[in-house]
DRENDO-1510 file (C-alpha; in Angstrom, 1 decimal, always signed):
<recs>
REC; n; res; u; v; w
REC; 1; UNK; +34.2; +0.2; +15.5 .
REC; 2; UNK; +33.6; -0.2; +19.3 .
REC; 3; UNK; +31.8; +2.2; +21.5 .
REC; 4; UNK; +34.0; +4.7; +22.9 .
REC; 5; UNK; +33.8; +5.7; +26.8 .
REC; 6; UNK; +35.4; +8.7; +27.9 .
REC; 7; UNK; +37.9; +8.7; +29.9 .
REC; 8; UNK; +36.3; +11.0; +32.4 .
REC; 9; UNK; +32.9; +12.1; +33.6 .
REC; 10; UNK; +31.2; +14.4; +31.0 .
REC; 11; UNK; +28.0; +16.6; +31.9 .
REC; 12; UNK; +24.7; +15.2; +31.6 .
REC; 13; UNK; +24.0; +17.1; +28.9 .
REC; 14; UNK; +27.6; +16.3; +27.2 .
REC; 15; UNK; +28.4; +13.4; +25.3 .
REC; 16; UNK; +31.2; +11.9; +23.3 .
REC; 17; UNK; +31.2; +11.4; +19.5 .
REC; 18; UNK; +31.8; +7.5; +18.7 .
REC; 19; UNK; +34.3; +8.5; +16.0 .
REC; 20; UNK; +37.0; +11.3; +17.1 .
REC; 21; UNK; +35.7; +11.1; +20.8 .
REC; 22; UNK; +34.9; +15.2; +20.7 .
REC; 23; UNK; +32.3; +17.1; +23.4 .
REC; 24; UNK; +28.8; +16.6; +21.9 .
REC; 25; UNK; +25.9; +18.8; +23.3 .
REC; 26; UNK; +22.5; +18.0; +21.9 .
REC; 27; UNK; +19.8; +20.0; +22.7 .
REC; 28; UNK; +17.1; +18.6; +25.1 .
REC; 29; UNK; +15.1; +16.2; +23.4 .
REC; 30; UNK; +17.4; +15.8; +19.9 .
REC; 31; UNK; +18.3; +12.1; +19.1 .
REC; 32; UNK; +20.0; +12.2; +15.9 .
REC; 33; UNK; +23.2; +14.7; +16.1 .
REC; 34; UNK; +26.2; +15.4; +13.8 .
REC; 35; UNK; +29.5; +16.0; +15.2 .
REC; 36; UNK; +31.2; +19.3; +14.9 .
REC; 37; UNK; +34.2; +17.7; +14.7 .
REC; 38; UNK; +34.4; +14.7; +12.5 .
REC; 39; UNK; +31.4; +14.7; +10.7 .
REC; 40; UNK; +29.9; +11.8; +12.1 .
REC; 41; UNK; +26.5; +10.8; +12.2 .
REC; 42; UNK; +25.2; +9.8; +15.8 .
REC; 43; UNK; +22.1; +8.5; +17.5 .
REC; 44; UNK; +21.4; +9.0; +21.1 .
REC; 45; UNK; +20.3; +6.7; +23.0 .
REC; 46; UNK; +19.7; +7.1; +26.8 .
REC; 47; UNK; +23.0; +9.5; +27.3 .
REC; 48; UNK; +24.7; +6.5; +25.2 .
REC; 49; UNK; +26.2; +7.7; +21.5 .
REC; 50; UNK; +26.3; +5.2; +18.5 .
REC; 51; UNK; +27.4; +5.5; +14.7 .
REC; 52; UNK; +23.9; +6.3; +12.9 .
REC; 53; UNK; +24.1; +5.3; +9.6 .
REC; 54; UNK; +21.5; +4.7; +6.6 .
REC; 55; UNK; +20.8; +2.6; +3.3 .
REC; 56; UNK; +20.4; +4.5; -0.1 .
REC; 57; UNK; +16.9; +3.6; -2.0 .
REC; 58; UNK; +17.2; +2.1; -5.3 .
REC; 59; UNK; +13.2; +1.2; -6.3 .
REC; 60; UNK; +10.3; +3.9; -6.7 .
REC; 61; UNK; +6.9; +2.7; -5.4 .
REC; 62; UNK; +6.2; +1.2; -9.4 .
REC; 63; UNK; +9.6; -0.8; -9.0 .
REC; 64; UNK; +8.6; -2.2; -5.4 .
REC; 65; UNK; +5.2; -3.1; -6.3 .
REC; 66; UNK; +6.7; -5.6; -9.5 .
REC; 67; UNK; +9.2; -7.0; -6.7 .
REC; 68; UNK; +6.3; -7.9; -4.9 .
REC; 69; UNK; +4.4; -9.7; -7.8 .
REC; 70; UNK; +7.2; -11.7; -8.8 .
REC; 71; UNK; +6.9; -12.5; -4.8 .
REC; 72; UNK; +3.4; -13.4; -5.3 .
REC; 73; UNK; +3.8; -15.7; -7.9 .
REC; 74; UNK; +6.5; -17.3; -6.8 .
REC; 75; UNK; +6.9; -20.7; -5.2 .
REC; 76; UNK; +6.7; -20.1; -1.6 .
REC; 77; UNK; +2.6; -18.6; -1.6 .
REC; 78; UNK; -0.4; -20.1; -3.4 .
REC; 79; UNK; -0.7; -20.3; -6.9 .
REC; 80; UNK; -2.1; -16.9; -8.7 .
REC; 81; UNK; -1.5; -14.4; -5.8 .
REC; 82; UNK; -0.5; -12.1; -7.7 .
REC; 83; UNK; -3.3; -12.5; -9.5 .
REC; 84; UNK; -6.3; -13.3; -7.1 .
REC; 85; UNK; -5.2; -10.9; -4.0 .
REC; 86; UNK; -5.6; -6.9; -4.2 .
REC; 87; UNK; -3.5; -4.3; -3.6 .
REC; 88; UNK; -4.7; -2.2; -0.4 .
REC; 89; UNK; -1.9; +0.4; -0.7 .
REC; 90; UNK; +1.3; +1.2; +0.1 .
REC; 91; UNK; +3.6; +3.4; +2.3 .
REC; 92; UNK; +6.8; +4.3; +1.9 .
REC; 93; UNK; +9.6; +5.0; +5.0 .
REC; 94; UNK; +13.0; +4.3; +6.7 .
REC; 95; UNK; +13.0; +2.1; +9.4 .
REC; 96; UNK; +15.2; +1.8; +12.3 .
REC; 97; UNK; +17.4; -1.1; +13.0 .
REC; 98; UNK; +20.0; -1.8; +15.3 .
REC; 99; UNK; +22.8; -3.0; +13.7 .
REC; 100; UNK; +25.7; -5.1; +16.0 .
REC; 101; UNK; +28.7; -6.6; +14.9 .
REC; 102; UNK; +29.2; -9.8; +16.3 .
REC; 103; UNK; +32.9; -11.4; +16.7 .
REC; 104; UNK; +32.4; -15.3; +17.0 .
REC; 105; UNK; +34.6; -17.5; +18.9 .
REC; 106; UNK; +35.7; -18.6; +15.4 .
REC; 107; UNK; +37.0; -15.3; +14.8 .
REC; 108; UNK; +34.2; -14.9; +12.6 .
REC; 109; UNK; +32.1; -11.8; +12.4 .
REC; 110; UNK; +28.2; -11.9; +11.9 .
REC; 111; UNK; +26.4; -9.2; +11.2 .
REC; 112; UNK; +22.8; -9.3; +14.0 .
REC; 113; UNK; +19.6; -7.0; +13.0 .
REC; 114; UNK; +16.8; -6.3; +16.1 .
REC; 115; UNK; +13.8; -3.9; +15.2 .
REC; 116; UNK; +14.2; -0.5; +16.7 .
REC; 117; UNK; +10.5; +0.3; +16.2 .
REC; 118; UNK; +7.4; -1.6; +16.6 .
REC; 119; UNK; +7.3; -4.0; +13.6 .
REC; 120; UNK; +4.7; -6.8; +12.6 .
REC; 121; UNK; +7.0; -8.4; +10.3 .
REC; 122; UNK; +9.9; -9.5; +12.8 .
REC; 123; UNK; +11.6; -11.1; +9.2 .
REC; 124; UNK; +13.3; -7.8; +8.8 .
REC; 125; UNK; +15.7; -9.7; +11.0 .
REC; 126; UNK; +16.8; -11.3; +8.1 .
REC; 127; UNK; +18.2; -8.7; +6.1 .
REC; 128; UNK; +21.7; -8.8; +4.7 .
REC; 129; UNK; +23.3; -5.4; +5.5 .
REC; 130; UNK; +27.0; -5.0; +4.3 .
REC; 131; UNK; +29.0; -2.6; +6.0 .
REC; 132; UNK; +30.3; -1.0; +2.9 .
REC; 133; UNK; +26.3; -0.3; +1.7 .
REC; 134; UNK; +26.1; +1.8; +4.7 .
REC; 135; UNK; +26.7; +5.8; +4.1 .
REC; 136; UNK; +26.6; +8.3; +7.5 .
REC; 137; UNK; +23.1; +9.0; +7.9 .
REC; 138; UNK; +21.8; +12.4; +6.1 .
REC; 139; UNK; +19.8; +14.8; +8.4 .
REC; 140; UNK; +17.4; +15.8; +5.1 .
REC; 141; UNK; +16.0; +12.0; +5.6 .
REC; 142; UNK; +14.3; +13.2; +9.1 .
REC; 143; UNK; +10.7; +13.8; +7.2 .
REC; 144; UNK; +10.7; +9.9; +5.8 .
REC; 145; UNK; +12.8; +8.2; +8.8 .
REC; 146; UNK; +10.6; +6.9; +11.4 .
REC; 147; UNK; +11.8; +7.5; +14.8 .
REC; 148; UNK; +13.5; +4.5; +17.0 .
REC; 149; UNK; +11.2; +3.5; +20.0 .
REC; 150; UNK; +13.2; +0.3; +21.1 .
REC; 151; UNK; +15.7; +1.6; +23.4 .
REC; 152; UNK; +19.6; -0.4; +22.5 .
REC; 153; UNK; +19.6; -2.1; +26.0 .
REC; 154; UNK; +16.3; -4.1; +25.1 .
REC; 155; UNK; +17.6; -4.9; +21.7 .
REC; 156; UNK; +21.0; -6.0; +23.8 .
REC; 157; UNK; +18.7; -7.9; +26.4 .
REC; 158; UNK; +16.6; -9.9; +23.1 .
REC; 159; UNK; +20.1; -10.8; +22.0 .
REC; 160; UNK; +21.0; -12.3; +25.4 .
REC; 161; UNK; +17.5; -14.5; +25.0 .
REC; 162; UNK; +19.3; -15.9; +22.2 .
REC; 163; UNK; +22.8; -16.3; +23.9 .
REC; 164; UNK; +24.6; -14.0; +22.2 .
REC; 165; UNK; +26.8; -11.9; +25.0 .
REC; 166; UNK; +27.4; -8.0; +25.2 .
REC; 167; UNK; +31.0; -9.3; +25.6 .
REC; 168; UNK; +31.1; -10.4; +21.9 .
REC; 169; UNK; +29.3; -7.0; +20.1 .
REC; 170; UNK; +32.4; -5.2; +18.7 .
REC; 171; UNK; +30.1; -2.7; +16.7 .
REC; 172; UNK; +26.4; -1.4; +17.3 .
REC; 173; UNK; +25.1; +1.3; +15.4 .
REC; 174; UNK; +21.2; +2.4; +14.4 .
REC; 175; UNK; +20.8; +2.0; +10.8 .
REC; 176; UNK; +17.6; +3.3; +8.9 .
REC; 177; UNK; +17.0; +1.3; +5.8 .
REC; 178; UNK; +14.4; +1.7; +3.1 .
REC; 179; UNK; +10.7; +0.0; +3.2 .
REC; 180; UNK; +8.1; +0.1; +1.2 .
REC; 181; UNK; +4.6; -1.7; +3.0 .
REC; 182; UNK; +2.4; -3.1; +1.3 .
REC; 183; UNK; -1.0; -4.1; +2.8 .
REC; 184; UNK; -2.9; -6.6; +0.3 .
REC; 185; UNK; -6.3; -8.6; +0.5 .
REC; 186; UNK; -6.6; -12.7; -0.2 .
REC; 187; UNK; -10.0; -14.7; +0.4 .
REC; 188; UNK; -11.4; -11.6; +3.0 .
REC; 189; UNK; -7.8; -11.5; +5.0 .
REC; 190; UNK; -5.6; -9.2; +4.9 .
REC; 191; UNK; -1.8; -9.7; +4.5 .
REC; 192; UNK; +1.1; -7.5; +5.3 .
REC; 193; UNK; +4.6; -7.6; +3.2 .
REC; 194; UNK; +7.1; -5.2; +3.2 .
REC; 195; UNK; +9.6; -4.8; +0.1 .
REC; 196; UNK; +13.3; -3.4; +0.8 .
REC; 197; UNK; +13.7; -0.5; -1.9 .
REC; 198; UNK; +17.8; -1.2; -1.6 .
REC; 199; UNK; +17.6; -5.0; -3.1 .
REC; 200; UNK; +13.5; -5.8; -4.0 .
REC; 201; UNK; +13.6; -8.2; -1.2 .
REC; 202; UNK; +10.7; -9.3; +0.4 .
REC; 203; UNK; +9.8; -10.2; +3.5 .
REC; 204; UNK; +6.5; -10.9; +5.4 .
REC; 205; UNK; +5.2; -13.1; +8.5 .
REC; 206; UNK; +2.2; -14.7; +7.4 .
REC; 207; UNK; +0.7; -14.6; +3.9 .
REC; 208; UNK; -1.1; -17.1; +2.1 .
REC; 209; UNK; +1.3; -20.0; +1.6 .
REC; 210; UNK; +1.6; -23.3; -0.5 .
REC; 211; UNK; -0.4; -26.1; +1.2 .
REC; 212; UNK; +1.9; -29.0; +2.4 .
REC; 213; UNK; -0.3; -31.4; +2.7 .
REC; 214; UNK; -1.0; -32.6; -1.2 .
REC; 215; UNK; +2.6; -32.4; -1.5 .
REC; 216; UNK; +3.5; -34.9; +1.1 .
REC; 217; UNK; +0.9; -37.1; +0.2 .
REC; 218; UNK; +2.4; -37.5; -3.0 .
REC; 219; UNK; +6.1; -38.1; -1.8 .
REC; 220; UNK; +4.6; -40.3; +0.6 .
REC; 221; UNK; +3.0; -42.3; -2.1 .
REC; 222; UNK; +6.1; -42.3; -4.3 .
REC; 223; UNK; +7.9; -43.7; -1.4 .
REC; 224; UNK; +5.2; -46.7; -0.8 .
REC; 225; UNK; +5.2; -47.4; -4.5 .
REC; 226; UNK; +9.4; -47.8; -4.8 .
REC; 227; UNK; +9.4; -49.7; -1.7 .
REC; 228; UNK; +7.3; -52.3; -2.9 .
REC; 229; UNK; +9.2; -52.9; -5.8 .
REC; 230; UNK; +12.2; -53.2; -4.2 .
REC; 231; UNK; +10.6; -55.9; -2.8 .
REC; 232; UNK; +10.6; -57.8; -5.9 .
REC; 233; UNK; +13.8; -58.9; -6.1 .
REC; 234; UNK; +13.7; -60.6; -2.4 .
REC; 235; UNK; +11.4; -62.1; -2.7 .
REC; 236; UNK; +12.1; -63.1; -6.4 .
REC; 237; UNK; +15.5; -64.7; -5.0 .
REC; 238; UNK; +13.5; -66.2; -1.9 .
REC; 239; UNK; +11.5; -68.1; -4.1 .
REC; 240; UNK; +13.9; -69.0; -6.8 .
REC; 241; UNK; +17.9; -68.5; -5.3 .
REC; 242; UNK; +19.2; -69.4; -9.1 .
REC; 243; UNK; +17.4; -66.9; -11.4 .
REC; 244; UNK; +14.6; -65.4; -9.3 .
REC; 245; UNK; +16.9; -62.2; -7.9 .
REC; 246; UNK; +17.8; -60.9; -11.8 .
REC; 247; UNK; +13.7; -61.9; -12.3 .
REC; 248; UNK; +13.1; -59.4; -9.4 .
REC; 249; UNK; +15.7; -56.8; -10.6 .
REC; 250; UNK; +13.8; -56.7; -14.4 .
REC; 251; UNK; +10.3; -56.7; -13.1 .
REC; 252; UNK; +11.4; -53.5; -10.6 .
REC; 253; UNK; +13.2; -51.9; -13.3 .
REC; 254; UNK; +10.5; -52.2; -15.5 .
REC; 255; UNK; +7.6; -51.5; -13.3 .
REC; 256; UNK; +9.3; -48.6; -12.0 .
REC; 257; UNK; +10.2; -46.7; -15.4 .
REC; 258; UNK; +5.9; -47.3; -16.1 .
REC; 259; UNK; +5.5; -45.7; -12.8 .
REC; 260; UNK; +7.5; -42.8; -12.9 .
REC; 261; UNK; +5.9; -40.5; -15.3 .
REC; 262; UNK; +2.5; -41.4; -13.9 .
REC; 263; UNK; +3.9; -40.3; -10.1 .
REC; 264; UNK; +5.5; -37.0; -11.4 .
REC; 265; UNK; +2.9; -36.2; -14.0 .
REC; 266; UNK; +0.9; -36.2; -10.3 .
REC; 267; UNK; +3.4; -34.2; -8.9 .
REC; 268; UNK; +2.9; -31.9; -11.5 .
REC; 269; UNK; -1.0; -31.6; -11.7 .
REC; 270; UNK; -1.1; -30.7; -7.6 .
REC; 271; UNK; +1.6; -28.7; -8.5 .
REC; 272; UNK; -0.6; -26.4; -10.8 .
REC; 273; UNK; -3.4; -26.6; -8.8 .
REC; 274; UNK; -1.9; -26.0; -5.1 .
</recs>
């Protein structure tokens, strides 16, 4: 739903509700605000009113924790993470994101997250957030919800950077969602991941990744090593134009089914070792 200007000059200390467009008058200082009227909640930003909204936890800290482990040992970081790193501790919050609504020139809409509190892990970017997981933001959350620090026009202006226009936002809204972060130790560094207690998703910045380099070693070899024989038949018909291509066609046929499970039995062995 857009954002809904009234049609004439309120107070300063007056705002409209977003939803049914009644008087809102928050006390000096109060950011989140339910309307009298409607039931909304709202989030006020700067004298500006949005839809607040939040997403309902699904994991306990035990739950998160196995999300993360099946993270660790998965393919994307080093082999035995979850086995050789240790567990610093955990913290459990909602953070703030501001959510837009974004109406392509396709006639498409995409959904655009922006941190609205300091963050290391700017992949919480990434989230999916569907607009029917959202529920109207419960007051009783207050003690666990971190506070927004990022005012909306700098989220607007980081959206900009990327040449997305104010023009095409038909929705913006501060949604808290739940985190659990997780600080953990590999080789004397210390990593940062943060599992979202909606899905188990996982998302972190830097952690200790796969090395690339044995694996492109080994597709560069298996690239060298079928390119030579498809050599052979050239130069098997170069040398004899009557039965020297089908000569070449055999020998690479046969070479290459020798050298296949020797190059992915290699494969394999980095593979387990990486």
């Amino acid at each position: 739903m857009a954002l809904q200007t009234p049609a004439t000059p309120l107070p300063t200390n007056t705002l409209a509700c977003t939803q049914c467009g009644g008087e809102l008058h928050p006390d000096e200082g109060q950011i989140f605000l339910t309307c009298p009227y409607c039931g909304a909640a709202v989030y006020l930003d700067k004298s500006r009113v949005v839809f607040h909204w939040y997403l309902a936890s699904t994991l306990n800290e035990a739950r998160a924790r196995a999300s993360l482990a099946r993270w660790m040992a998965g393919n994307q970081t080093v082999k035995d993470l979850d086995k050789k790193s240790r567990l610093l501790g955990g913290a459990f919050a909602y953070f703030p994101l501001w959510y837009f609504k974004r109406r392509r020139a396709d006639g498409q809409e995409q959904i655009l997250l922006e941190p609205a509190a300091a963050t290391s892990v700017s992949e919480l970017r990434r989230l999916a957030l569907l607009g029917g997981d959202l529920r109207k933001y419960d007051p009783a959350l207050d003690s666990q919800a971190q506070p927004p620090t990022v005012p909306l026009q700098a989220a607007l202006a980081w959206l900009a950077e990327r040449q997305i226009l104010t023009d095409e936002i038909s929705e913006q809204a501060l949604v808290h969602v739940p985190l659990y972060t997780f600080k953990y130790s590999y080789q004397d560094k210390t990593y940062t991941a943060v599992v979202e207690a909606a899905t188990g998703g996982v998302y972190a910045n830097l952690f200790p990744a796969k090395a690339e380099a044995p694996y492109q070693i080994i597709g560069t070899l298996t690239a060298l090593v079928f390119l030579c024989l498809a050599t052979f038949p050239v130069v098997g018909a170069m040398y004899d134009p009557a039965g020297g291509l089908v000569v070449g066609l055999l020998a690479c046929s046969g070479l290459g089914i020798l050298a296949a499970p020797g190059l992915f039995g290699l494969a394999a062995w980095v593979a387990a070792k990486v």
